[in-house]
C-alpha positions in Angstrom: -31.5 -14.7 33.9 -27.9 -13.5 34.0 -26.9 -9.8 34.9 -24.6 -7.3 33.3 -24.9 -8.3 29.8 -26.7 -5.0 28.4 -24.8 -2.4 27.2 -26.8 0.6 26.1 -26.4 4.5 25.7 -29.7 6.8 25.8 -29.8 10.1 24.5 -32.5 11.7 26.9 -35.0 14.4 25.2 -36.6 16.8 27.5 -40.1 16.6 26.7 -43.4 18.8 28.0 -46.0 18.1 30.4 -48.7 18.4 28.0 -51.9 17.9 29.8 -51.0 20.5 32.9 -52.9 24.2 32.6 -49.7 26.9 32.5 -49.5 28.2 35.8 -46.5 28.3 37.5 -45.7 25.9 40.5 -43.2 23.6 42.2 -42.4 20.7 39.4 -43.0 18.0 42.4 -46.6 19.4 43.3 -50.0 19.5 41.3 -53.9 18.6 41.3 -55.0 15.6 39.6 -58.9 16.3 39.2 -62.0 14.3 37.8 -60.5 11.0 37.3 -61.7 7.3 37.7 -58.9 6.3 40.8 -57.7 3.2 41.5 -56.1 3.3 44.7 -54.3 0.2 44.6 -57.3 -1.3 46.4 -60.6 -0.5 45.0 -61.6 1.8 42.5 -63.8 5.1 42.6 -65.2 7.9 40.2 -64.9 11.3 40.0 -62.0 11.5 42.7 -59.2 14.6 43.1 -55.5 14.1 44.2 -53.6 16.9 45.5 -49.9 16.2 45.2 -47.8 18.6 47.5 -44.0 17.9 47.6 -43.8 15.1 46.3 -46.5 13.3 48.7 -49.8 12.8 48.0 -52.1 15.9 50.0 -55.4 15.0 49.7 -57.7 12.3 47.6 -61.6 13.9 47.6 -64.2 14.4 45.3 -64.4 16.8 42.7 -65.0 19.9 44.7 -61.6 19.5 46.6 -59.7 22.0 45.3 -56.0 23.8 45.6 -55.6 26.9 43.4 -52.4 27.8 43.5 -51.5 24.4 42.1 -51.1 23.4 38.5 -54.1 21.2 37.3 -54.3 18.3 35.4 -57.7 17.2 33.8 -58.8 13.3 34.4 -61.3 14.0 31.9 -63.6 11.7 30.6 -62.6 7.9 31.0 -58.9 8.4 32.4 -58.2 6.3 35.0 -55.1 7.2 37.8 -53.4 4.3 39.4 -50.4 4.1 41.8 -46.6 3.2 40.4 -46.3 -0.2 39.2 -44.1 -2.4 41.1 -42.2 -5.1 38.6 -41.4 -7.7 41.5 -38.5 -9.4 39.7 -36.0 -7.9 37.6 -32.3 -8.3 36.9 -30.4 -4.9 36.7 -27.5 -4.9 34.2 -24.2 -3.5 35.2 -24.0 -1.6 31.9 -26.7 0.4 31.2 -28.2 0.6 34.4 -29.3 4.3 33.7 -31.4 3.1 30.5 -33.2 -0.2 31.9 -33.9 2.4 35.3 -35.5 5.0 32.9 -37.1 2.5 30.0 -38.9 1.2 33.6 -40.3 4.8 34.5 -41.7 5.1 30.8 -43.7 2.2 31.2 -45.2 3.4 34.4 -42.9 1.2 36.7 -41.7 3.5 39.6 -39.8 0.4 41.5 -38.4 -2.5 40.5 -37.2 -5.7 43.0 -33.7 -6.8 41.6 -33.7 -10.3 42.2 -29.7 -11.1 42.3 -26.5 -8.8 42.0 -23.3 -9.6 42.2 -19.6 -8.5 41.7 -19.5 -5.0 39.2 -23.6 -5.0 39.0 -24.1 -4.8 42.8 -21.6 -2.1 42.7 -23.2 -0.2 40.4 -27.1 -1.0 41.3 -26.0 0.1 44.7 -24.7 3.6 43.4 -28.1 4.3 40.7 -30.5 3.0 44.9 -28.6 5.7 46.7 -29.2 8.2 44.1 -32.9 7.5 43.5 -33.1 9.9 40.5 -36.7 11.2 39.8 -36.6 9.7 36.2 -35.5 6.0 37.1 -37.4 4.0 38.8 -36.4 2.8 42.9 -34.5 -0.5 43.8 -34.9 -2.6 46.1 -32.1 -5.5 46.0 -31.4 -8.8 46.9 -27.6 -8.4 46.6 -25.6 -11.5 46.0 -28.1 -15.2 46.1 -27.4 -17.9 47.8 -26.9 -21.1 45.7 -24.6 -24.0 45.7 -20.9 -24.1 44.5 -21.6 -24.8 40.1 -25.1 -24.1 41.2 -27.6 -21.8 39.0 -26.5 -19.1 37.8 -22.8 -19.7 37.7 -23.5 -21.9 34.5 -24.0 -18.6 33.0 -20.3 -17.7 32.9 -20.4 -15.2 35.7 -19.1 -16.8 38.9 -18.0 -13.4 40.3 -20.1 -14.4 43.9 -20.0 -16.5 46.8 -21.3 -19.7 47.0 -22.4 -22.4 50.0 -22.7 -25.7 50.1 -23.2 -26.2 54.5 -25.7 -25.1 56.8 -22.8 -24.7 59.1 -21.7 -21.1 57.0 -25.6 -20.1 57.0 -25.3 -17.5 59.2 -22.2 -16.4 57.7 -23.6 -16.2 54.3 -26.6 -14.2 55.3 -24.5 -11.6 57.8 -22.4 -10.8 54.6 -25.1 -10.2 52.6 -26.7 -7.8 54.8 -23.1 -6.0 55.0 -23.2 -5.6 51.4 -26.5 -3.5 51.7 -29.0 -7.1 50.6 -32.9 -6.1 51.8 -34.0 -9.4 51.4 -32.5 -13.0 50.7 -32.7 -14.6 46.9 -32.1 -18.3 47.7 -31.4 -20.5 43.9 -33.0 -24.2 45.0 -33.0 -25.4 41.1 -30.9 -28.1 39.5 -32.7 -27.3 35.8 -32.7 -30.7 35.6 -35.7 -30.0 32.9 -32.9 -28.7 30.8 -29.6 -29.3 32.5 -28.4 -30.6 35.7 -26.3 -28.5 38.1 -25.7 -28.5 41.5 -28.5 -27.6 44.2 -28.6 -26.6 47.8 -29.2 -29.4 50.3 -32.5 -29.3 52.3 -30.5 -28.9 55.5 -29.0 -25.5 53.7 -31.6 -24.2 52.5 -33.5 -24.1 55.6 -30.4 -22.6 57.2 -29.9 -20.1 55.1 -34.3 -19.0 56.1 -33.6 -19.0 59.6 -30.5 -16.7 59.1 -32.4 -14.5 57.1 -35.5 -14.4 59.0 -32.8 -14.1 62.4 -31.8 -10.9 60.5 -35.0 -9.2 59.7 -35.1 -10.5 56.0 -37.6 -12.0 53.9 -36.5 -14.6 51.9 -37.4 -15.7 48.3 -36.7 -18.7 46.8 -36.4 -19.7 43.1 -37.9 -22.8 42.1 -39.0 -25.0 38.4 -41.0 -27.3 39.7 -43.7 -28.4 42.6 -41.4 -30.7 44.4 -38.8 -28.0 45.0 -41.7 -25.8 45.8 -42.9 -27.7 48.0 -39.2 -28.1 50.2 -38.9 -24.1 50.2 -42.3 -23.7 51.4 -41.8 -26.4 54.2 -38.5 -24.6 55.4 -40.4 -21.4 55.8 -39.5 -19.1 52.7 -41.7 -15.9 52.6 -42.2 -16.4 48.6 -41.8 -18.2 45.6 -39.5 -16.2 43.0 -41.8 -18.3 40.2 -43.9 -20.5 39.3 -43.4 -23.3 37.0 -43.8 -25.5 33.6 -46.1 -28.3 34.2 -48.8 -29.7 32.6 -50.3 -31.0 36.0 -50.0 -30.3 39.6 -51.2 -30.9 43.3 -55.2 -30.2 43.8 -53.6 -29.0 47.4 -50.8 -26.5 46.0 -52.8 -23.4 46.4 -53.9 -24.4 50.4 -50.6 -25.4 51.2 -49.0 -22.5 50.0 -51.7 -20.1 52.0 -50.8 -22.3 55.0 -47.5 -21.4 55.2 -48.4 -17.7 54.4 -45.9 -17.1 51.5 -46.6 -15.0 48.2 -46.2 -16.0 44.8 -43.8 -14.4 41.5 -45.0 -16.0 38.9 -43.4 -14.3 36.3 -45.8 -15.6 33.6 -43.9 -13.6 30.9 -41.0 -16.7 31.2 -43.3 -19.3 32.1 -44.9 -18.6 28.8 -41.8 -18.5 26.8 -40.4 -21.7 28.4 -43.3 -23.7 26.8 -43.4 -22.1 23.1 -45.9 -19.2 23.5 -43.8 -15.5 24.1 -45.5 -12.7 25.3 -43.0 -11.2 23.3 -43.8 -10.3 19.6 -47.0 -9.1 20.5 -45.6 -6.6 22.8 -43.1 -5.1 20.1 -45.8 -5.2 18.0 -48.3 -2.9 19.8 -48.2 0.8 18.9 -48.7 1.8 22.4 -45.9 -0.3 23.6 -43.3 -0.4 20.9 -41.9 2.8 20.5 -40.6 3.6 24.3 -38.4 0.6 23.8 -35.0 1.7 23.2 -33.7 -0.1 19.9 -30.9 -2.3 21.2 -34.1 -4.1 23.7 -36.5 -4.8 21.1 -35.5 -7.4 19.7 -34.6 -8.9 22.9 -38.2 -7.8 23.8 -39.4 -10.0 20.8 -37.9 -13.1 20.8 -39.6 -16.4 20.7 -38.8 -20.2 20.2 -40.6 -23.5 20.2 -40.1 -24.2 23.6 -39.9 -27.8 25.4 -42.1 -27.6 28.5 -45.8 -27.3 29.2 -48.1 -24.4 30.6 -51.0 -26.6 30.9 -51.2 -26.4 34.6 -50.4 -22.9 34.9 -54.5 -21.7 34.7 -55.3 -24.4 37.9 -52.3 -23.2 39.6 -53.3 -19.4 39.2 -56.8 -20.1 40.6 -55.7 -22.0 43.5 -53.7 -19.3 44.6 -56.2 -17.4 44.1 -58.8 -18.8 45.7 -56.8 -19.8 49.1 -55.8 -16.1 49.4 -52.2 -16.7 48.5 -50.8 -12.9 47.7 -49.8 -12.8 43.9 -46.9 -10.3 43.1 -46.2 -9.1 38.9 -42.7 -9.7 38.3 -41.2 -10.1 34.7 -38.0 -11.4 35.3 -36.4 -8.8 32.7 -34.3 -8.5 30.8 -34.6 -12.6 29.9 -35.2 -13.3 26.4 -39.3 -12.0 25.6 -39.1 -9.6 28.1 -38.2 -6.1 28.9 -38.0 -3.7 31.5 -41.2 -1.7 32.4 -43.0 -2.5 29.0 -43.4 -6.4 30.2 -45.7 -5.9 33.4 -48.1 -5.0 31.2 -48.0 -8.3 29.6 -47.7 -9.9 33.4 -51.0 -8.3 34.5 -52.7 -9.4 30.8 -51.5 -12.9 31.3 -52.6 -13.0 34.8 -56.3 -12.0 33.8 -55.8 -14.8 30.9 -55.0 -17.3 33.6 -58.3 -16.6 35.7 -57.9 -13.1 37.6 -59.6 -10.5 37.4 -58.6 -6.7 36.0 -58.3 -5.3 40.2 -56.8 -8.2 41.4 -54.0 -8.4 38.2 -53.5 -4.6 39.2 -53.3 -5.1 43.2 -50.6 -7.6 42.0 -48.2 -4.6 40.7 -49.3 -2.3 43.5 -50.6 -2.5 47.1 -49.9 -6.1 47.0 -45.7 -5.6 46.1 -45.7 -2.8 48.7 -47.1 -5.2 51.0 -44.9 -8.1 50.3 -42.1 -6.0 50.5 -42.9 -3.4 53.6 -42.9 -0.8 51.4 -45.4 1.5 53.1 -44.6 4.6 51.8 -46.2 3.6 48.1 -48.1 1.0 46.5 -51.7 3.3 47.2 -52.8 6.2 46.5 -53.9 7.6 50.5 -52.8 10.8 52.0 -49.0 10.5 53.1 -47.7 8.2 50.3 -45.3 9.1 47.5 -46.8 10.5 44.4 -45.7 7.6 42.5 -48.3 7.8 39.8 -49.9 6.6 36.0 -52.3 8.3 34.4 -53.9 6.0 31.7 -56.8 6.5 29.1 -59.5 4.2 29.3 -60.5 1.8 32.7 -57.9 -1.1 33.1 -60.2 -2.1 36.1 -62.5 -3.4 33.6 -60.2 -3.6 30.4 -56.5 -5.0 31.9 -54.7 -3.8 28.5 -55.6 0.1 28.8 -52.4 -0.2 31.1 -50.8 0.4 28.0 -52.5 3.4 27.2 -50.3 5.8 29.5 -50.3 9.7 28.9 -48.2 10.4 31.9 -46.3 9.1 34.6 -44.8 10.8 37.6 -42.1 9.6 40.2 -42.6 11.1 43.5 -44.3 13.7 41.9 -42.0 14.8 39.6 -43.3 14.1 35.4 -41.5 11.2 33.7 -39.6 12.0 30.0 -41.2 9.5 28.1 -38.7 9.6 25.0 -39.6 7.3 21.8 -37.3 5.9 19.6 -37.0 5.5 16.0 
């Protein structure tokens, strides 16, 4: 997906905290009590959360108490849940503020921005250092590595470096960390399913891994099908950026994956779209869903088209994973055509049930499992010590994976989330 083509202005409305009692109290600190938790792990009834600072206190039973704080009833059948994570999204250099906020409303307290270059890096860099409380936390590739003409530059927007020789691996790699990069996004694709253009060599690619892994990075490789796949996992990536259209694939894909130890994108939202079947117009179409997503986005949000390749495989290749152990992360690839920030992860985790996972293990995949992936140890669970990055929902998602959708309140580092609706 290309970046900095959304250009949006948001009028924010300041809107209550309705389900707190009125006592007064720091803005950043408050008791969630009698509520179904799901830590990011496992789930358990009748639980408290004190939130002090910011930083989740305490999690206890119902007697664990903290008077002075203000109190906010779990009541019958809510269900609390750590921040989502989205796990691959493209930041826009124009509207930057809305897509951060639009993220926060749908319960998304981080998002993974999957490449930057140019005027976008410039400004995602500016929103991460600021870290507002009502937009959700970056973590960013920076600038990708792919070859000269290589995807994306067939976009129009060549304002990046490219390589084409193991020999400027190193190179590549030190610049990226200069320019503030927390991981590597490595482009080994030739979309020769739709287009050709250029590709990395193997020799490159597996340059360009070591020089990330010699600098502390991870690094992430986009892929379309299982023979690219298979070279990025053989030179050592940490994960797979997607999956991809097929309508059949290796009965060993799953093991050889866990063998390497990588984890796994799939961004089912595109996958879907690519072969005729968009998440899309049944997002905008749900009443829960539809009107947090600012007008200029919907539409984006629900387009469709016939679409050329298969998902037939995509069910085997979900339960292989699966069942070898293979960490799957949600990410939505927003803002591509179907999708859109924060509302689409709640497609990602529907899709992934459809596909053979169950309701936890769809919602360890935009929580604990992220924040694993990632190093992110200071969220991702709900434990004594971790940012209050939190969603309260009605109804169990543990059981039911679309009461995602049902949010009454979100809170970023323990400070309430404006959730404006628009017309």
């Amino acid at each position: 997906m290309s970046f900095g083509r959304c250009l949006l202005v948001v009028l924010l409305l300041a809107l209550d905290w309705p389900m707190a009692k009125a006592q007064d109290g720091p803005q950043d600190s408050f008791v969630v009590s009698n509520v179904r938790l799901f830590d990011g792990e496992r789930v358990q009834e009748r639980r408290t959360v004190i939130v002090v600072g910011g930083v989740i206190e305490q999690v206890g039973g119902p007697n664990l108490r903290a008077d002075a704080l203000p109190i906010v009833d779990g009541e019958e059948g809510r269900t609390l849940l750590p921040g989502f994570i989205d796990s691959h999204v493209h930041l826009p250099a124009f509207g930057t503020d809305a897509a951060l906020s639009q993220n926060t409303r749908f319960g998304v307290t981080t998002v993974i921005d999957m490449f930057s270059a140019g005027i976008t890096l410039d400004v995602i860099r500016d929103f991460k250092a600021q870290d507002d409380p009502q937009h959700a936390s970056i973590v960013m590739s920076g600038t990708g590595a792919t070859a000269t003409g290589g995807h994306p530059s067939q976009m129009g927007n060549v304002d990046f470096p490219m390589i084409d020789e193991p020999q400027r691996a190193q190179e590549f790699v030190n610049a990226r960390v200069s320019e503030g990069s927390e991981f590597l996004k490595v482009i080994y694709d030739d979309l020769a399913a739709r287009q050709v253009v250029p590709m990395l060599d193997r020799e490159t690619l597996t340059a360009l891994v070591e020089a990330a892994h010699s600098g502390g990075l991870l690094a992430i490789a986009h892929v379309s099908t299982e023979a690219q796949a298979r070279d990025v996992i053989e030179a050592g990536v940490d994960g797979l950026a997607h999956l991809f259209n097929t309508d059949d694939v290796s009965a060993d894909f799953g093991a050889v994956a866990a063998r390497h130890d990588i984890f796994v994108i799939p961004t089912l939202s595109v996958v879907h779209l690519i072969c005729g079947r968009s998440d899309g117009p049944g997002l905008v179409a749900d009443e829960r869903i539809a009107p947090y997503i600012a007008a200029p986005w919907r539409e984006n949000a629900g387009y469709s088209f016939e679409g050329g390749l298969s998902c037939d495989a995509i069910g085997s290749m979900i339960r292989q994973l699966v069942d070898a152990g293979v960490p799957i992360l949600a990410g939505t690839d927003s803002p591509t055509p179907g999708t859109t920030y924060g509302a689409s992860v709640h497609t990602e985790v529907a899709d992934m049930v459809e596909h053979g996972m169950v309701p936890i293990e769809a919602l360890v995949s935009a929580t604990s499992a992220p924040a694993r992936a990632f190093g992110l140890n200071d969220r991702g669970l709900i434990r004594p010590g971790m940012r209050a990055d939190l969603v309260l929902v009605e109804g169990d998602p543990t059981e039911t994976i679309t009461d995602t959708r049902n949010i009454v309140a979100v809170w970023k580092r323990g400070v309430a989330i404006e959730r404006q609706q628009f017309e």
